[in-house]
Each structure stands twice: as C-alpha cells, then as structure tokens.
N, CA, C and O atoms as a MOPAC input file, in Angstrom:
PM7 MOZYME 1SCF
protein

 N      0.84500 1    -1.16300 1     0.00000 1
 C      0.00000 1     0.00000 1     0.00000 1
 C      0.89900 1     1.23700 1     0.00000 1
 O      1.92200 1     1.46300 1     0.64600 1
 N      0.20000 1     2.02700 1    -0.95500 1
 C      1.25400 1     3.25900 1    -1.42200 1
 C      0.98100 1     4.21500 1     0.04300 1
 O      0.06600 1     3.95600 1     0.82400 1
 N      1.99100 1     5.39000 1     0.24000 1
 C      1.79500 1     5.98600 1     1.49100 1
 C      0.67200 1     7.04200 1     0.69400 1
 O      0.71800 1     7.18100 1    -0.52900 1
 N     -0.31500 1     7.74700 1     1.53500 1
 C     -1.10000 1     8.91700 1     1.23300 1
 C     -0.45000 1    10.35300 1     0.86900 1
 O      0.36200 1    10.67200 1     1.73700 1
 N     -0.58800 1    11.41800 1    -0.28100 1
 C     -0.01900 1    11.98500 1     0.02800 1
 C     -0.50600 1    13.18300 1     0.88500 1
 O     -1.67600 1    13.46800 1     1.14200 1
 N      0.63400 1    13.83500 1     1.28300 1
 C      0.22300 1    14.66500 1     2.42200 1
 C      0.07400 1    16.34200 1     1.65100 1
 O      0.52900 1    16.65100 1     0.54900 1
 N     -0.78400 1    17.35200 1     2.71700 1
 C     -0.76300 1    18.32600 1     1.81000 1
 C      0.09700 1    18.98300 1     2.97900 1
 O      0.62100 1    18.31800 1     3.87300 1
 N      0.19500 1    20.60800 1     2.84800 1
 C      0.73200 1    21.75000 1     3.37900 1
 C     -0.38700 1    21.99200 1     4.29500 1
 O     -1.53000 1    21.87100 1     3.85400 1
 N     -0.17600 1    22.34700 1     5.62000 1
 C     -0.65900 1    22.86000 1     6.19800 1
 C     -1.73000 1    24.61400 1     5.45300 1
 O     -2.86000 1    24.91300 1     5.83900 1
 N     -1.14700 1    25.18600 1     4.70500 1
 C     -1.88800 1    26.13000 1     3.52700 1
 C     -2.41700 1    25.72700 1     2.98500 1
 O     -3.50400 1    26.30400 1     2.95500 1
 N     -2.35300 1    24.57200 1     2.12200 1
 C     -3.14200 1    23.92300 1     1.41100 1
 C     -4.56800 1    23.43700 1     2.15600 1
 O     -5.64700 1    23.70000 1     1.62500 1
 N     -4.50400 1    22.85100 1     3.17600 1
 C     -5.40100 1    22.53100 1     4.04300 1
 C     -6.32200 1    23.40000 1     4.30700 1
 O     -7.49600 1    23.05900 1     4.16800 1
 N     -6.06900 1    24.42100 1     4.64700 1
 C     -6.48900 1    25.78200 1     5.60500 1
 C     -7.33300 1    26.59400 1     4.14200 1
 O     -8.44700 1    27.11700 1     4.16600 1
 N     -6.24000 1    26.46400 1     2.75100 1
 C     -7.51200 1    27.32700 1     1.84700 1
 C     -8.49200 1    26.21200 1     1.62600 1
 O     -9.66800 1    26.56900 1     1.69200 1
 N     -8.24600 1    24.78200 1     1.34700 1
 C     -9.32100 1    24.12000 1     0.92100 1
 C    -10.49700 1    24.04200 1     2.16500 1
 O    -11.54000 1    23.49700 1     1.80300 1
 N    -10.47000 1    24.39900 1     3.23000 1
 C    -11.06400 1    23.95600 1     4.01300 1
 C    -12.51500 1    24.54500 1     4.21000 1
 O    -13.14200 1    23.56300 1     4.60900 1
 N    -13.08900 1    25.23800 1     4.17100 1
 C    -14.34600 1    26.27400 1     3.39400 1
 C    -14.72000 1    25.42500 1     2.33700 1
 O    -15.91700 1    25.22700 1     2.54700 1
 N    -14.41300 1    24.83300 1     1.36700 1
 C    -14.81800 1    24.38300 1    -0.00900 1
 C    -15.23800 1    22.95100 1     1.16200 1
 O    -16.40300 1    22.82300 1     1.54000 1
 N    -14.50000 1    22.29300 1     1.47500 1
 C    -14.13800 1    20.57600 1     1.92700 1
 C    -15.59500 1    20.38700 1     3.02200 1
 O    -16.34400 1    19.45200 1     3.30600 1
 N    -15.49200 1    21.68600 1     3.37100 1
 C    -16.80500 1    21.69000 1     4.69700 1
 C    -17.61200 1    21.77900 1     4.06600 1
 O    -18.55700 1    21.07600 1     4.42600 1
 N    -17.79000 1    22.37600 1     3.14300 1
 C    -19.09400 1    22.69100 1     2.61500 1
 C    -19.90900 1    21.91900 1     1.66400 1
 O    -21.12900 1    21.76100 1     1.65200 1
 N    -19.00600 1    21.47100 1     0.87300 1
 C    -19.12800 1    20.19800 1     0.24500 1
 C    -19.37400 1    18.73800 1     0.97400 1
 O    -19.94400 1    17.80800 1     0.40400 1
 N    -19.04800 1    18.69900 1     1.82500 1
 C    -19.17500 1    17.20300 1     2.98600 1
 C    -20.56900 1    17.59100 1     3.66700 1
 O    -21.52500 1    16.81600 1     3.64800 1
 N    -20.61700 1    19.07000 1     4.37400 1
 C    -21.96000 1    19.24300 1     4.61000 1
 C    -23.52100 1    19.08000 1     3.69100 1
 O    -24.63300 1    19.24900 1     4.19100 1
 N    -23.26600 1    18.74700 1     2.38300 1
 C    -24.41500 1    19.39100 1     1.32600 1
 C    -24.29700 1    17.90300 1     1.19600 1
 O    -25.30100 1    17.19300 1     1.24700 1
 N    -23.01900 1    17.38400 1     1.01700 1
 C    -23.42200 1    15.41300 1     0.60000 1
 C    -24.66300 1    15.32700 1     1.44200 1
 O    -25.85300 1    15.34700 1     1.12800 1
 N    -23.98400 1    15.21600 1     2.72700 1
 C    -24.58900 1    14.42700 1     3.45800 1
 C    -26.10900 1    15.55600 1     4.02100 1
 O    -26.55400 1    15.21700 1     5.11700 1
 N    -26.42800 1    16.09000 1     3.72600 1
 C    -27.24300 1    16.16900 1     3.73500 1
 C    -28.91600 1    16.14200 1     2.50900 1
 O    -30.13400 1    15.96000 1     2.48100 1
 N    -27.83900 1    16.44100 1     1.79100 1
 C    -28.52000 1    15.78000 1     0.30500 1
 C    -28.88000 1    14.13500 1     0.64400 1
 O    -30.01700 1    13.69200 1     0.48500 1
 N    -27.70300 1    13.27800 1     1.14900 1
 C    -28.11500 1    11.76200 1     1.46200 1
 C    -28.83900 1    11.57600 1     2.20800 1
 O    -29.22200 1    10.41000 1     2.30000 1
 N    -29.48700 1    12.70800 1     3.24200 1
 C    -30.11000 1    12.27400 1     4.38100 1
 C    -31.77800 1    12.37300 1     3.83700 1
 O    -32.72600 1    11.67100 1     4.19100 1
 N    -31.74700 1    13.48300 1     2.87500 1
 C    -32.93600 1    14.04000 1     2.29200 1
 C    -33.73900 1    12.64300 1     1.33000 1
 O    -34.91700 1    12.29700 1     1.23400 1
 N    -32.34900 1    12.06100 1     0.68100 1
 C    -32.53200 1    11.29200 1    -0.47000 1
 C    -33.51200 1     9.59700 1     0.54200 1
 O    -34.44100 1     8.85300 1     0.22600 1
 N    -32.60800 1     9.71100 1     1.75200 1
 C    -32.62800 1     8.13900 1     1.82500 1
 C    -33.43300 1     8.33800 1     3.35300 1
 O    -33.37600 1     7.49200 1     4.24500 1
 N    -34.06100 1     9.41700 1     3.43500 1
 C    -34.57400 1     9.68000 1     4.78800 1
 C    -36.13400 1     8.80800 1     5.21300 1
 O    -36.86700 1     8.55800 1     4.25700 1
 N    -36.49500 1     8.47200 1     6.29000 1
 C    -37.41200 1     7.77200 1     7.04900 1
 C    -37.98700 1     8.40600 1     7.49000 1
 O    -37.69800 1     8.71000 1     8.64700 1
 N    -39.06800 1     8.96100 1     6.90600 1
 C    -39.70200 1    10.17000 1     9.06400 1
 C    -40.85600 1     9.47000 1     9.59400 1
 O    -41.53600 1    10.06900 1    10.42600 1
 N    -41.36500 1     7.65000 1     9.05100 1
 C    -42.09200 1     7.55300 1     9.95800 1
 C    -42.02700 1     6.66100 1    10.79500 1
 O    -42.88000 1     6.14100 1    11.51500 1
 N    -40.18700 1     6.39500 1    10.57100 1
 C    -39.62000 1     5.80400 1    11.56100 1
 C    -38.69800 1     6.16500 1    12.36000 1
 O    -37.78200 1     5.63600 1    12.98800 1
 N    -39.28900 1     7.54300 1    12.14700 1
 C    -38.05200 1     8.25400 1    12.69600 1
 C    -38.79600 1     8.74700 1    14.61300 1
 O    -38.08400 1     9.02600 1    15.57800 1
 N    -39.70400 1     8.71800 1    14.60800 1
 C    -40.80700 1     8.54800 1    15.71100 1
 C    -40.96000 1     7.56400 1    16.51500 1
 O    -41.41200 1     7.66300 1    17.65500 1
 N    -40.48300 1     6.24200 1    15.81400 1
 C    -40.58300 1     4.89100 1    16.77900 1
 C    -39.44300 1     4.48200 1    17.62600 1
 O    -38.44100 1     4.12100 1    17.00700 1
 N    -39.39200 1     4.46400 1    18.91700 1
 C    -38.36900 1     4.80600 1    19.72600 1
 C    -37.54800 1     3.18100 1    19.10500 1
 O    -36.32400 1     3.06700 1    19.04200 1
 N    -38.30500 1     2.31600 1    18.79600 1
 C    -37.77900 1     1.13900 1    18.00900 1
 C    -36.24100 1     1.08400 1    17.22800 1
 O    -35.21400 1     0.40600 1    17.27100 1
 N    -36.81300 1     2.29900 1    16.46600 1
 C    -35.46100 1     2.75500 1    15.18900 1
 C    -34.42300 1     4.09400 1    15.31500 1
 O    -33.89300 1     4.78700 1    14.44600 1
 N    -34.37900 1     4.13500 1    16.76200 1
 C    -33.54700 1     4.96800 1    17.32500 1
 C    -32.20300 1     5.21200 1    17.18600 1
 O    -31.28200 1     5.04700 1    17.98600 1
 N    -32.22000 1     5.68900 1    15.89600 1
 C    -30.71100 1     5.80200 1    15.06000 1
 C    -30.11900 1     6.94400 1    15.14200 1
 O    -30.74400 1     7.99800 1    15.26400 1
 N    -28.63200 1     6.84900 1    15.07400 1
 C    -28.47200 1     8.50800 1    14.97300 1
 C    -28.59200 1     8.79000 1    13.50200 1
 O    -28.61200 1     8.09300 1    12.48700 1
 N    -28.67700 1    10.29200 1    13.81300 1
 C    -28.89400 1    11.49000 1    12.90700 1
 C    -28.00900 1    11.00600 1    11.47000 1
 O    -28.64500 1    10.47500 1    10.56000 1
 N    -26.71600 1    11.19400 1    11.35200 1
 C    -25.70900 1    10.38500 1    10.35100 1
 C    -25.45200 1     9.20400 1    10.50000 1
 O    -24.78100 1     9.09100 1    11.52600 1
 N    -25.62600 1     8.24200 1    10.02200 1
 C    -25.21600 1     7.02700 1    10.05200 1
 C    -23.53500 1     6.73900 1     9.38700 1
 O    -23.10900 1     7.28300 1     8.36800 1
 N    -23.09200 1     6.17800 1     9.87900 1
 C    -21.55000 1     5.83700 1     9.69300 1
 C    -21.49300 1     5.26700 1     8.26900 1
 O    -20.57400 1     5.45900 1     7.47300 1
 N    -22.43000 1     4.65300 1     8.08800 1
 C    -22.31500 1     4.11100 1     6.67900 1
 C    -22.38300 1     4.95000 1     5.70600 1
 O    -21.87600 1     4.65000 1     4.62500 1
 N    -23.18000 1     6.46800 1     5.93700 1
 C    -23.62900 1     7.55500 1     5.43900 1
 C    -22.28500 1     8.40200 1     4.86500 1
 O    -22.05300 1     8.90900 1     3.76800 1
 N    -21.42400 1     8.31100 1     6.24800 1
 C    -20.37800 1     9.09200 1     5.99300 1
 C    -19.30700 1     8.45100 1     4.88400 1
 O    -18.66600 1     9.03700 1     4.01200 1
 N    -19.33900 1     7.25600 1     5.18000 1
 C    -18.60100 1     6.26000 1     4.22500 1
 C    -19.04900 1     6.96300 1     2.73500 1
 O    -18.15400 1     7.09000 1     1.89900 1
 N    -20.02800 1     7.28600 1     2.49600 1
 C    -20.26300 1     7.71800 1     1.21300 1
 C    -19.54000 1     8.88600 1     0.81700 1
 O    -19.28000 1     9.02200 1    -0.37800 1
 N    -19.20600 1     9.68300 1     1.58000 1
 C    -18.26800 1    11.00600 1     1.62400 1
 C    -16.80800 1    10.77200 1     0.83400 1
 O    -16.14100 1    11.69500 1     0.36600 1
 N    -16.50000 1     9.56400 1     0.78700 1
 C    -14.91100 1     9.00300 1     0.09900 1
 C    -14.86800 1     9.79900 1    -1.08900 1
 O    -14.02700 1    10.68600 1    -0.94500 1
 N    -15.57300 1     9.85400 1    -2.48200 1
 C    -15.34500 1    10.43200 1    -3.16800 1
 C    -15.15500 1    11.56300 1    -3.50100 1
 O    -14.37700 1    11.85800 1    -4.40900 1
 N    -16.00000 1    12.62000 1    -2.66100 1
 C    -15.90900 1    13.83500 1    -2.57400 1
 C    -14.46200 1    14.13800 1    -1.73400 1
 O    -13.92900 1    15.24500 1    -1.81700 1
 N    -13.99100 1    13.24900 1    -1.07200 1
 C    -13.12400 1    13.86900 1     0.21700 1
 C    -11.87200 1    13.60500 1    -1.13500 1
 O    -11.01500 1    14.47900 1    -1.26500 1
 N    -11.84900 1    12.49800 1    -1.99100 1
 C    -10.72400 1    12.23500 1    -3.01600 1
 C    -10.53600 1    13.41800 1    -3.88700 1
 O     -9.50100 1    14.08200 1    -3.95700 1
 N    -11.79800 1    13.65100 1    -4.64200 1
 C    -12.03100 1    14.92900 1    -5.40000 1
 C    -10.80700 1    15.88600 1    -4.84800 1
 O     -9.76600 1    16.24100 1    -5.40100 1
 N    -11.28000 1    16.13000 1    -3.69300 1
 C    -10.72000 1    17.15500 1    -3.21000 1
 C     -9.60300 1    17.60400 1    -2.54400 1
 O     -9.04000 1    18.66400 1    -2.27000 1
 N     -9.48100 1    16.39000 1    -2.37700 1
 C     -7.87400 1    16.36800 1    -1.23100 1
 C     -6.65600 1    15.34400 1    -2.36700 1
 O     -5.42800 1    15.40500 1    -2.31700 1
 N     -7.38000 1    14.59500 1    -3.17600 1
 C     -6.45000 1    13.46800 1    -4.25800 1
 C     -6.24300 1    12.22700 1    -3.29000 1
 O     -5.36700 1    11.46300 1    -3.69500 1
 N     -6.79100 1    11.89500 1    -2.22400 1
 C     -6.93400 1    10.98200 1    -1.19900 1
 C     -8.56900 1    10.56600 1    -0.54200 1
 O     -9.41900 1    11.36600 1    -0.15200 1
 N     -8.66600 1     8.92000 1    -0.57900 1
 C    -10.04800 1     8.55600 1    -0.13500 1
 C    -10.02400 1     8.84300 1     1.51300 1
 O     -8.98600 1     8.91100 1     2.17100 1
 N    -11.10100 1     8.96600 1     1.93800 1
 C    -11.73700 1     8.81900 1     2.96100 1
 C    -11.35200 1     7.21700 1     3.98300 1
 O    -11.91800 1     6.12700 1     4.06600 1
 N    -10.25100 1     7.74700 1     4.55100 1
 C    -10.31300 1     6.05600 1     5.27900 1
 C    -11.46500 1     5.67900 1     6.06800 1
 O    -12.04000 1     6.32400 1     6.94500 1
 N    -11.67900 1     4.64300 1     5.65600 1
 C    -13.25400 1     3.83200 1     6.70400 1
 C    -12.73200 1     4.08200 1     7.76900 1
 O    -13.62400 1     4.68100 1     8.36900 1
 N    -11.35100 1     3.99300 1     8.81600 1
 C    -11.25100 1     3.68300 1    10.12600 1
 C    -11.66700 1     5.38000 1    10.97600 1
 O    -12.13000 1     5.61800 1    12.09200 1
 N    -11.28200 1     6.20600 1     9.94500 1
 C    -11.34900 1     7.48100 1    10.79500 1
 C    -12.95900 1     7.67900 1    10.81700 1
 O    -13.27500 1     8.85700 1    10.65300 1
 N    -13.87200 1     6.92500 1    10.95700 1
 C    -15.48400 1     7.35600 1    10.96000 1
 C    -15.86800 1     6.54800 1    12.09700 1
 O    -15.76700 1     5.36100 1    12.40900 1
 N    -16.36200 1     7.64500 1    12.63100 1
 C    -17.00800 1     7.14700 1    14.13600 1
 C    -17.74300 1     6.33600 1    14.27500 1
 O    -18.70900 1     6.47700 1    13.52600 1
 N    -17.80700 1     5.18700 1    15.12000 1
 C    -18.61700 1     4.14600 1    15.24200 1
 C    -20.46000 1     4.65700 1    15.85100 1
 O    -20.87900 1     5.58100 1    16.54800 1
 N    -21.01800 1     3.67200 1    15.24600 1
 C    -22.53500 1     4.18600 1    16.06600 1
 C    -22.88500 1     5.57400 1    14.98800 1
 O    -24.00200 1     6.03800 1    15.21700 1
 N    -22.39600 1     6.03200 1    14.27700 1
 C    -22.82800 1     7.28300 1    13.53600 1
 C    -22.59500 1     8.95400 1    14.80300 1
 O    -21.93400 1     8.93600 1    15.84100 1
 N    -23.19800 1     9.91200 1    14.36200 1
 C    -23.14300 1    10.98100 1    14.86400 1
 C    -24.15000 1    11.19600 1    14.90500 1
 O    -25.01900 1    10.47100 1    14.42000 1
 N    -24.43500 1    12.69200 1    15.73800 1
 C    -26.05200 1    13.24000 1    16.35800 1
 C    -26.52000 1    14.10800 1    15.30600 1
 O    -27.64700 1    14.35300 1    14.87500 1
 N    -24.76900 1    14.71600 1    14.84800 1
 C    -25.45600 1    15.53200 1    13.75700 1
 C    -24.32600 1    15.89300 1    12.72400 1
 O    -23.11900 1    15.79900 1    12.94300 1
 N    -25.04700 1    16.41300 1    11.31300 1
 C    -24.26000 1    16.70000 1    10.24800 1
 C    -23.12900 1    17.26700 1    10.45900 1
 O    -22.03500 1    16.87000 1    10.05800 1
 N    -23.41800 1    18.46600 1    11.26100 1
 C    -22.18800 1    18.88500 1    11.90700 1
 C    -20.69100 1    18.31400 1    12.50600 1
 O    -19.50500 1    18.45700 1    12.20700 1
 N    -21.57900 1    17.48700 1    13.66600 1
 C    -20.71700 1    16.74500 1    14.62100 1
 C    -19.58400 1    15.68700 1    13.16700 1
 O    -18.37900 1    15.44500 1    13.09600 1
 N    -20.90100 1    15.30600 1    12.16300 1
 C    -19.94000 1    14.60200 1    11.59400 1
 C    -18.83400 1    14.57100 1    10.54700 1
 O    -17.99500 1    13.74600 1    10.18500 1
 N    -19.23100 1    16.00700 1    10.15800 1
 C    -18.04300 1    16.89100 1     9.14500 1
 C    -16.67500 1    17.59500 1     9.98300 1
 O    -15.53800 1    17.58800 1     9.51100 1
 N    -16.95900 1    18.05700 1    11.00500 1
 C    -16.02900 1    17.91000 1    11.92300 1
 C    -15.02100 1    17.36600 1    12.04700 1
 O    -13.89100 1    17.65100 1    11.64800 1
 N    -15.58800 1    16.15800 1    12.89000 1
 C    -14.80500 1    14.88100 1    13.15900 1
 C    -13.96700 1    14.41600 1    11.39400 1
 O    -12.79900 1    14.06900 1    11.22000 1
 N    -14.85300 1    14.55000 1    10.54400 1
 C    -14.03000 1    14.15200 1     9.25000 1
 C    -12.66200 1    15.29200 1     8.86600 1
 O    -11.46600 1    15.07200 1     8.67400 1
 N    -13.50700 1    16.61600 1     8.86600 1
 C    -12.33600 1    17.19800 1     8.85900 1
 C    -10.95200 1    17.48000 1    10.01000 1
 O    -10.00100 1    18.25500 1     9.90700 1
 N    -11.24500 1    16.69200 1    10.89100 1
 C    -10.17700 1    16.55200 1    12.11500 1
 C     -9.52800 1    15.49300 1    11.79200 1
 O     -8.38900 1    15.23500 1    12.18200 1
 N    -10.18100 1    14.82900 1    11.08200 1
 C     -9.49000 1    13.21600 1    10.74200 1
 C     -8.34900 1    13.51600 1     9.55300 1
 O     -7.23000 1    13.02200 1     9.41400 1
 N     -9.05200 1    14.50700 1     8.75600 1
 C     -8.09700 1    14.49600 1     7.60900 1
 C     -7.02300 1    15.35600 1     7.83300 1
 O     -5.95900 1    15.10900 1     7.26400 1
 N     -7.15400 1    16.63800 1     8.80800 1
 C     -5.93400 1    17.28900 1     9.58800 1
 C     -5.00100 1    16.60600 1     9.92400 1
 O     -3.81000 1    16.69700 1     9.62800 1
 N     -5.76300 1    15.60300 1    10.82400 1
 C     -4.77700 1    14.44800 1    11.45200 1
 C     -3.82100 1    14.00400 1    10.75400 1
 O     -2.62400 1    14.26100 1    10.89000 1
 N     -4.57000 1    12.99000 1     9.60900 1
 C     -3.99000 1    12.27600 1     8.87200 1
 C     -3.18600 1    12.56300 1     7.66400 1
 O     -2.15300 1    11.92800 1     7.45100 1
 N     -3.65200 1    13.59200 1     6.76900 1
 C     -3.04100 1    13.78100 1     5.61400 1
 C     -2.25000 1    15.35000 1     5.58000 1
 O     -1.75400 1    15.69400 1     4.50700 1
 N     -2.16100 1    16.17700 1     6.64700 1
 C     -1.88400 1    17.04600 1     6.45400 1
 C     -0.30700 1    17.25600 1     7.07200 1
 O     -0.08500 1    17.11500 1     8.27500 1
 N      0.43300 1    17.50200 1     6.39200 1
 C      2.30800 1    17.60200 1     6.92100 1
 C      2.21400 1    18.25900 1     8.06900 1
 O      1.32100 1    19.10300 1     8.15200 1
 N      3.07100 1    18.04000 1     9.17600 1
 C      3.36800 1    18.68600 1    10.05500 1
 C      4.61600 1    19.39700 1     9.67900 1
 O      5.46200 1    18.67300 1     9.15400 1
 N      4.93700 1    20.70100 1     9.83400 1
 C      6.11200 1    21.05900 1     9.37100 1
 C      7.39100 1    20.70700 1    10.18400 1
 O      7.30100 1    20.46900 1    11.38900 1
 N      8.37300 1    20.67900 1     9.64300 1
 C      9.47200 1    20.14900 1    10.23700 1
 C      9.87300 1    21.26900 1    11.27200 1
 O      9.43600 1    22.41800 1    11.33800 1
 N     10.92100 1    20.58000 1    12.15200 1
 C     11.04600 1    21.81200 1    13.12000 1
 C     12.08900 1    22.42400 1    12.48400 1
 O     12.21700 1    22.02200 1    11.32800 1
 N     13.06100 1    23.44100 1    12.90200 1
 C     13.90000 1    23.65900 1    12.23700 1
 C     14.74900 1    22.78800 1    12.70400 1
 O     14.29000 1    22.00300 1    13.53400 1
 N     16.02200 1    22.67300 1    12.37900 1
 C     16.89000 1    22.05000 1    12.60400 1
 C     17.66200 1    22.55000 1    13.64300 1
 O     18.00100 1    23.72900 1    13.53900 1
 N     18.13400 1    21.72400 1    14.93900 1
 C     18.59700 1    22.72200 1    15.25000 1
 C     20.51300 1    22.68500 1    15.22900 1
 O     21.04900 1    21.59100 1    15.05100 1
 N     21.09000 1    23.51400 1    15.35500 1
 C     22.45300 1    23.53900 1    14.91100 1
 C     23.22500 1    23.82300 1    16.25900 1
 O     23.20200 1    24.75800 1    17.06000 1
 N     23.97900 1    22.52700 1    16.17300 1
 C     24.81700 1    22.60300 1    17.45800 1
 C     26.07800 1    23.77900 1    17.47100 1
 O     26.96500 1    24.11900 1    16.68800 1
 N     25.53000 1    24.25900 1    19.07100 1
 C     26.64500 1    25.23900 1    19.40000 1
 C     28.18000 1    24.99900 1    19.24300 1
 O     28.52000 1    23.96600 1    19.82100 1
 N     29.29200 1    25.71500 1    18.57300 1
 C     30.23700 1    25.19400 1    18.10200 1
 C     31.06100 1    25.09400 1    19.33300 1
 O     31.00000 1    25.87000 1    20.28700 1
 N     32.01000 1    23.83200 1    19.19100 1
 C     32.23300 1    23.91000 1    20.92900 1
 C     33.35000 1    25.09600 1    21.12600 1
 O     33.74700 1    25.91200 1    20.29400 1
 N     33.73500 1    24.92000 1    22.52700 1
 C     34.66100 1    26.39000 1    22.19500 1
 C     36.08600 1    25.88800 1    22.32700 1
 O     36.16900 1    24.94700 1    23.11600 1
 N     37.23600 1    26.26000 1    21.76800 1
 C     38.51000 1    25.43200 1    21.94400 1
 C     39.19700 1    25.69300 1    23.62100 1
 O     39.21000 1    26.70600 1    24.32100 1
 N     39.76800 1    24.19800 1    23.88100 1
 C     40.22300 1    24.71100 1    25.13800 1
 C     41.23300 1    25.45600 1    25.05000 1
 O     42.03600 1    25.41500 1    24.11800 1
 N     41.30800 1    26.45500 1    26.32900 1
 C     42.53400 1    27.71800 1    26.06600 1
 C     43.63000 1    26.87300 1    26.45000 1
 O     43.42200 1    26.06300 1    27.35400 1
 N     45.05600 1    26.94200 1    25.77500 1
 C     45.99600 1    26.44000 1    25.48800 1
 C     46.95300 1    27.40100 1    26.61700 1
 O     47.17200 1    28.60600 1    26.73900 1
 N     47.35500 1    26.22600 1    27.30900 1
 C     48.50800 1    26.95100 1    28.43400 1
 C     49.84900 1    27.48800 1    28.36400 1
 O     50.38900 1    27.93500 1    29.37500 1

C-alpha cells in the first residue's frame, strides 16, 4: 500500500471552506434522499442522525478534493447526532492524517569552544 499523500498545512487551511461545505451538502442531500420520518418517531429505530455508513459515502468527494479517499477507520462508530458533529470529526481526521506537520527547524549545534591552550 502506497503511502497517502500529504498536503501543506496552507493547502489545508484554503481548501477547508470548499471541503466543509461540500461534505456538509453530501450528506445532507443523502439524508434528504434516503430519509425515514415515519420511523423516525418509533423509539424502536432509534438511530443517529448520520449514520456511519452515510459518511462512508463522503470518500469520493473527500478524493475529489484532497487526491486521497476517505479512510473507513477514521469514521465514528454508532454514527453521529449531527451533520455537523460529523463533518467535523471528518475534517479533524483528515488534519490528522493527511496534512504535513512542518518540520522543526533544525537545530544547529553550538560550536564547541577550543580549550585555552597553556
């Protein structure tokens, strides 16, 4: 398995407005598309709000946009309460995961000093 590539911390930060907004409209477009409301009343089918499987659908858009899928492991188990909670958590995941940490600088050892000669 090839490594992911990573972006710039800049890179991250301008896409990130587009990445939210786009993850927010999926999934809520999916919720509209594939929604229940008259089971959404029966304490029976007491699901959360996003379903995990829901978010799983987000992979392509998150590739689109970043040139990297959506790993299944970074999606919360049990789903989320809300669209929000779960674009979030995705975009914390992909901070996490795909975004470079910058290097520190290097640091450069103090030159030693010569011993004074007697």
């Amino acid at each position: 398995m090839s490594k992911p590539k990573m972006m710039t911390p800049a890179k991250f930060w301008e896409l990130l407005p587009t990445l939210k907004d786009r993850l927010t409209k999926d999934l809520e477009r999916e919720q509209e598309d594939c929604a229940l409301p008259d089971l959404a009343k029966d304490p029976l089918w007491d699901t959360p709000v996003v379903d995990s499987k829901t978010v799983a659908k987000l992979s392509p858009a998150v590739k689109e946009l970043t040139g990297e899928s959506l790993d299944p492991r970074w999606i919360q188990r049990g789903g989320y309460q809300t669209v929000e909670a779960a674009v979030t958590h995705i975009l914390n995941q992909i901070k996490q995961h795909r975004v470079a940490v910058p290097a520190e600088p290097a640091s450069v050892p103090a030159p030693e000093e010569a011993d004074a000669v007697h």
